[in-house]
Structure formats: structure tokens, C-alpha cells
C-alpha positions in Angstrom: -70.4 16.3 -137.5 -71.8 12.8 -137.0 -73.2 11.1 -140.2 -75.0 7.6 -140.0 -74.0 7.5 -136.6 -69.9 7.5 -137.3 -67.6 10.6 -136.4 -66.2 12.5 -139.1 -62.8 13.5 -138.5 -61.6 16.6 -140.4 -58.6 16.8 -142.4 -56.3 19.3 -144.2 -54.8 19.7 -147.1 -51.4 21.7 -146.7 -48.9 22.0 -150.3 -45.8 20.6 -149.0 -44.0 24.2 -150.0 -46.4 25.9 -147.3 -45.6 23.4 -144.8 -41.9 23.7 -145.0 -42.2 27.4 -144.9 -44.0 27.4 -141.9 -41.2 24.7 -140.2 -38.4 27.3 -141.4 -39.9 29.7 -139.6 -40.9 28.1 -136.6 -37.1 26.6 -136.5 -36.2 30.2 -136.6 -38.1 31.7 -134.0 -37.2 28.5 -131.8 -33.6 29.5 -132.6 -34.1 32.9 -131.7 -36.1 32.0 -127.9 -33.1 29.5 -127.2 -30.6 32.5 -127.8 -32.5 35.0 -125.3 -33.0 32.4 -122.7 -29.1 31.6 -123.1 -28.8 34.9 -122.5 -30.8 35.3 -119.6 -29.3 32.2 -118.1 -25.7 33.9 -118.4 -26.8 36.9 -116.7 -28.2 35.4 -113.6 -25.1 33.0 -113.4 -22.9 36.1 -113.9 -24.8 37.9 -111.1 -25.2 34.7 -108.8 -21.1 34.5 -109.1 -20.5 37.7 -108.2 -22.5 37.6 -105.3 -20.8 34.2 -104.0 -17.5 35.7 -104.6 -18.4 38.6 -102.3 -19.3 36.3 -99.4 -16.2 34.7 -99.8 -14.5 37.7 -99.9 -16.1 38.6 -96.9 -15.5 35.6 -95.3 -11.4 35.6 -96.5 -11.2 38.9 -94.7 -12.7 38.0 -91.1 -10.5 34.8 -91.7 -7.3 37.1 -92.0 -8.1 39.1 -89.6 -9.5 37.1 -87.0 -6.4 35.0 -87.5 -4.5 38.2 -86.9 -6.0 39.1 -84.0 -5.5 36.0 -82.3 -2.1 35.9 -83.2 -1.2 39.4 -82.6 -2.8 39.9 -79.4 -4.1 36.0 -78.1 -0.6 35.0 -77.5 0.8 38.3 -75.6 3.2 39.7 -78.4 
């Protein structure tokens, strides 16, 4: 690769047509990636939600009922 002591860098020649081919594409399939990971993202917040809205549900219910249960039988009704 090295003539008279200098480094000879390569180069391409690409038609212009080609290259903006190739960019449509690659925009596509970037396009495409960026959907399924939105996707995926949805799915684990969906999942994540649903499983903070249980404990909360959860802790609603011994709320209610503890507050029952001291009122009910705490105080001597």
C-alpha cells in the first residue's frame, strides 16, 4: 500500500443514483427498527402499569380495611 514512502489512501467511486438508493433504504429499515422498538417500549410500559396499579390496588384494600377494622372494632362499637 505504501509507495515512495507515502500512504495511499483508497477511494470509491459510487454513481450518485446508487448512493441514494442505498440511503432510501437504510432510512427505511431505520424507520422500520424505530417502529418495533416503539413497540416494545409500549409493551413493557403497559405491563409495568399494570403491575403498579395492582400494588396499589392492594395497598387501597388493606387501607380500607384496616381503617375498618380499627373503626369497627378499635373504638368498642
Amino acid at each position: 500500500m505504501a509507495q515512495d514512502n507515502r500512504e495511499v489512501v483508497p477511494s470509491v467511486v459510487v454513481d450518485q443514483d446508487q448512493y441514494t438508493q442505498v440511503l432510501e433504504k437504510l432510512a427505511k429499515i431505520d424507520k422500520k427498527i424505530e417502529f418495533v422498538s416503539a413497540e416494545m417500549a409500549q409493551r413493557q410500559g403497559k405491563k409495568l402499569g399494570r403491575d403498579i396499579g395492582i400494588l396499589y390496588g392492594a395497598c387501597g384494600g388493606l387501607i380500607i380495611v384496616l381503617a375498618y377494622y380499627l373503626l369497627a372494632y378499635g373504638l368498642g362499637v
